[in-house]
C-alpha positions, -999 to 999 in steps of 0.1 A, spaced: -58 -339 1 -40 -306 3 -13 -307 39 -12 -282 65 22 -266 69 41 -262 104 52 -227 102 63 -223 140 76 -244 165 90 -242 201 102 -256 232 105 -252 271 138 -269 284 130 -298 300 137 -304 340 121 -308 372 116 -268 375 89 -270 405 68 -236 385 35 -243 374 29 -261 337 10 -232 321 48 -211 325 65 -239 303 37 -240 279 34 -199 275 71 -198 270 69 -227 238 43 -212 223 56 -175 221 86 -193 211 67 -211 182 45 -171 171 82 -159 170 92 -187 147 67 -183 125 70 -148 123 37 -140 136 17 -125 162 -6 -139 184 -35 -122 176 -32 -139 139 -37 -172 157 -75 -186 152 -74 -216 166 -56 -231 199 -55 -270 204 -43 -279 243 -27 -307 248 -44 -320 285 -24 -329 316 -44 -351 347 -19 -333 374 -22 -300 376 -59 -294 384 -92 -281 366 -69 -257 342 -44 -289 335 -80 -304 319 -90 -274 299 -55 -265 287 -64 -250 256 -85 -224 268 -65 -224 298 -28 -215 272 -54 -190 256 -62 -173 289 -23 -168 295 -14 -155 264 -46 -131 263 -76 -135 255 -87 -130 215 -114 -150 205 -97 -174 196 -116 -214 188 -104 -236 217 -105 -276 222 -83 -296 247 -73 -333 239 -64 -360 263 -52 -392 254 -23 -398 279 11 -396 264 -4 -392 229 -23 -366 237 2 -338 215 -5 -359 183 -38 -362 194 -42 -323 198 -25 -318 169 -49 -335 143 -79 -320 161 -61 -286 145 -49 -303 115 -89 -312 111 -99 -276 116 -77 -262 88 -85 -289 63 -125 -279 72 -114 -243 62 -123 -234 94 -95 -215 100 -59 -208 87 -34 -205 115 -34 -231 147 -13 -235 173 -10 -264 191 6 -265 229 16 -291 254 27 -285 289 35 -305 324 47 -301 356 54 -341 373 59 -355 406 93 -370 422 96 -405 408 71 -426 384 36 -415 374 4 -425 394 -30 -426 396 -47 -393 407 -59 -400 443 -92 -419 453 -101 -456 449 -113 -463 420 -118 -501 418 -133 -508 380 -101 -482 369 -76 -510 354 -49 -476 356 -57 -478 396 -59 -515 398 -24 -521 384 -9 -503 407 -31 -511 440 -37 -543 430 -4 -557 416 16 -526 428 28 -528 384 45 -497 381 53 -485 345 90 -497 354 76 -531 360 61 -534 326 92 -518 308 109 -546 323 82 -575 315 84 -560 272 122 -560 283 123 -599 290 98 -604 263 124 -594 235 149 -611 254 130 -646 250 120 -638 219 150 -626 201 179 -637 225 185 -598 232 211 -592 258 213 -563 287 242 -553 261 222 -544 237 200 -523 263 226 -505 272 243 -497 241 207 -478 231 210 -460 264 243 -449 249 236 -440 219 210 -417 225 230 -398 257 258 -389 225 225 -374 207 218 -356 236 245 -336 244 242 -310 213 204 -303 224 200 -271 244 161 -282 254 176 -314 268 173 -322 309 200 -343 307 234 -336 289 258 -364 296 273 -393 279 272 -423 290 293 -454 280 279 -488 276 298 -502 311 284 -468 328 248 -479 320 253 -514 334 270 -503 366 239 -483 376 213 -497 399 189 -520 391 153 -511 390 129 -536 371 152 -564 360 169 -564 335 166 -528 330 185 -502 348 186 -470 362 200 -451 331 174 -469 310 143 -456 321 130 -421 315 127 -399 343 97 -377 349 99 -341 337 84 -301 332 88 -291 298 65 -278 271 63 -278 233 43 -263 207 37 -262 168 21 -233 149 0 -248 119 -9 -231 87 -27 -242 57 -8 -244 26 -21 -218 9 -16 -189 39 21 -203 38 28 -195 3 11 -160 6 36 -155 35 61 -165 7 72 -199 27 88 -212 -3 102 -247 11 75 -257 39 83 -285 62 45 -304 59 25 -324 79 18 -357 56 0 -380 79 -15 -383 118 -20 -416 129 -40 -417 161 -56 -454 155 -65 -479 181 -59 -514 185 -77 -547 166 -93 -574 183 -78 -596 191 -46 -577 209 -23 -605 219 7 -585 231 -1 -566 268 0 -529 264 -4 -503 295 -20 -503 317 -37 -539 311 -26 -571 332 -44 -594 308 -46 -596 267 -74 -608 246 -79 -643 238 -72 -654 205 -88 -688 210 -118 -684 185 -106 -657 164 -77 -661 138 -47 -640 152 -38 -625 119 -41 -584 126 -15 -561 130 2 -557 161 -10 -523 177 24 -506 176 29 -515 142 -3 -507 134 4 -470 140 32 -461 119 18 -481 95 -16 -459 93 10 -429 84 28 -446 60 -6 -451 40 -18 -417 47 12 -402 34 28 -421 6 58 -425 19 76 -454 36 100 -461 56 127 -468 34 118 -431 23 126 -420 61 159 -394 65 151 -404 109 127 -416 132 116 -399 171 106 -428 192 89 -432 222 120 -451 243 103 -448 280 133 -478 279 160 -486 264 146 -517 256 111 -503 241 135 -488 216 145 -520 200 110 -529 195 102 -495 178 125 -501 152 106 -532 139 73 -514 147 82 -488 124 93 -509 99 128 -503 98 138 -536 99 123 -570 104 111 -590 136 147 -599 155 165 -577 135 168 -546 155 200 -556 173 213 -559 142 204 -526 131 217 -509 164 249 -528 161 255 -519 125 254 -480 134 222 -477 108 206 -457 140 229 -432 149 238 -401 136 255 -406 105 243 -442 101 215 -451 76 181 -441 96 192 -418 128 166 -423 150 160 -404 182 188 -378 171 172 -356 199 183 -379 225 148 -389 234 129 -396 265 162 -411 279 177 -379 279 146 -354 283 120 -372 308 80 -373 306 67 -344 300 36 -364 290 10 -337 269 43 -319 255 64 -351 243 50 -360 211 52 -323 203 87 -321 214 95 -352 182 74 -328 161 95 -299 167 127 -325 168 116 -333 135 109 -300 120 146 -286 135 161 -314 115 143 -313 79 152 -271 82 184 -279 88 188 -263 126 197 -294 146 227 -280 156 254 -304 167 229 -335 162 220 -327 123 208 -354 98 229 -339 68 204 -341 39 171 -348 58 138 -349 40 112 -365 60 111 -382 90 84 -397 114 72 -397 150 62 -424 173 48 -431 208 15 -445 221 -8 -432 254 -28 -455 274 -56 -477 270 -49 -477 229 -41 -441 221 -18 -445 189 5 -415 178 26 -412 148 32 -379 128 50 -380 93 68 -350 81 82 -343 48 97 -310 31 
């Protein structure tokens, strides 16, 4: 199978701005057409990434980014699939380049958040396990970051410790990244002298909520070496799979799992599932990997991510941390951008934003936070109710 090229990318810092979410997402993708050194009447196709809080045009973003940037003609689709909805966007325009369909696509994410955690849109909805979990059981996300928290704690004997030192690690990524919200390290004792939340995690350990956007110009491989792109950074695999029966850990936003009383529990794990999908697609695996962009909505759900993606084994990831291996310099770098910990949710844009994270790296232009000698590197996150998202990226 012939792979699509990113030719473009861009970002929209990422804050709590208060403008509306089509301004963020208008800036990344003009940023992105300048990247790749085109205009944006060459693009043919535009992939939105959705967003539930910002009314009818947050639903209909691609024709809604279209709209801003002037109408052309332009093929539109809009994706939602919670916070894998970039990914998700993204192979919807991988799809229509590999259809020869069209040879340039640009794919855009944007949000503008509330003050404090996500919720439900408003209006009961009783037979909406999303409403129920918080009406019901009043589960914020914090409360389940905490529960997969205490789960690796049993499990593997983790300790806050080990929270916090992720927490760390990542605020010393951060503060070389201009698109970052927040630029400040952090020492271990500083994380565990902020306030609890959802014990045992803290305040400095949980991603905040965010406006930002992202976006990613697309090519086929065969307009990129007309436009003489000599040494293309290329998309190798999208993983976007769903879980297998039966699912025995609890994933968002379910309060119950399946049971595995009559069926032999011998499936992959969901999480692990995904990476493992890109690994396949691709070729390449993860001891091929120059870094990793995970999805850490907590310090904790870091750890786990490391054995998800296979960079170590079950209990091992403390090991890992502890050793270095995942910080700049170390053996596999992973969140180099400083990740959710230092940027927020900006949910439609963030697995856009490891995209572009990845792409700045494998050119070279991670300034301040470069992965000297990077060749591929992989993304990871998941959206609710089974939405997997991995992208694997190789020069």
């Amino acid at each position: 199978m012939s792979h699509v090229v990113v030719a473009g990318v861009g970002m929209h810092p990422w804050g709590k701005w208060g403008r509306n979410f089509v301004e963020y997402g208008v800036a990344a993708a003009r940023a992105a057409i300048a990247d790749a050194g085109i205009g944006w009447r060459d693009v043919q196709f535009v992939s939105g990434a959705d967003t539930m809080r910002n009314g009818y045009p947050g639903y209909v973003s691609g024709a809604t980014f279209a709209q801003a940037l002037g109408w052309t003609g332009a093929r539109v689709a809009s994706s939602y699939a919670a916070c894998a909805s970039g990914a998700t966007a993204m192979e919807v325009a991988r799809a229509e380049i590999l259809a020869g369909r069209c040879e340039v696509a640009m794919v855009v994410g944007a949000d503008t958040t509330p003050k404090g955690f996500l919720a439900p849109n408003a209006g009961d909805r009783p037979d909406d396990p999303d409403w129920l979990r918080f009406r019901l059981l009043g589960a914020t996300n914090p409360t389940y970051f905490g529960l997969y928290a205490r789960r690796r704690m049993a499990l593997y004997g983790a300790t806050e410790r080990d929270f916090a030192l992720v927490r760390s690690k990542n605020a010393k990524h951060g503060l070389n990244n201009p698109n970052a919200r927040y630029r400040k390290d952090f020492s271990v004792e500083d994380v565990l002298g902020s306030a609890m939340v959802a014990d045992p995690l803290r305040l400095l350990e949980i991603c905040a909520t965010s406006d930002g956007g992202a976006a990613v110009i697309l090519t086929s491989a065969e307009w990129a070496k007309r436009r003489g792109i000599t040494k293309p950074v290329q998309v190798r695999a999208i993983s976007t799979v769903t879980p297998s029966f039966p699912q025995t850990v609890i994933e968002m936003p379910n309060f119950s799992t399946d049971s595995g009383v009559a069926v032999p529990d011998a499936v992959t794990p969901f999480k692990s599932a995904i990476a493992a999908a890109a690994y396949q697609e691709s070729g390449i695996g993860p001891e091929d990997l120059s870094l990793a962009e995970v999805y850490d909505l907590s310090s904790a759900l870091e750890l786990d991510w490391y054995e998800d993606i296979a960079l170590c084994k079950a209990g091992e990831a403390e090991k890992l941390l502890h050793d270095g291996d995942t910080t700049i310099g170390g053996r596999i770098p992973v969140n180099p951008s400083g990740g959710l910990a230092c940027f927020g949710e900006a949910v439609p844009a963030q697995a856009l934003a490891q995209v572009c994270e990845v792409v700045w790296q494998l050119r070279g232009q991670a300034t301040g936070r470069q992965v000297e000698g990077a060749t591929s590197g992989i993304t990871a996150n998941q959206g609710l109710f089974g939405h997997g998202s991995s992208v694997l990226l190789s020069t």
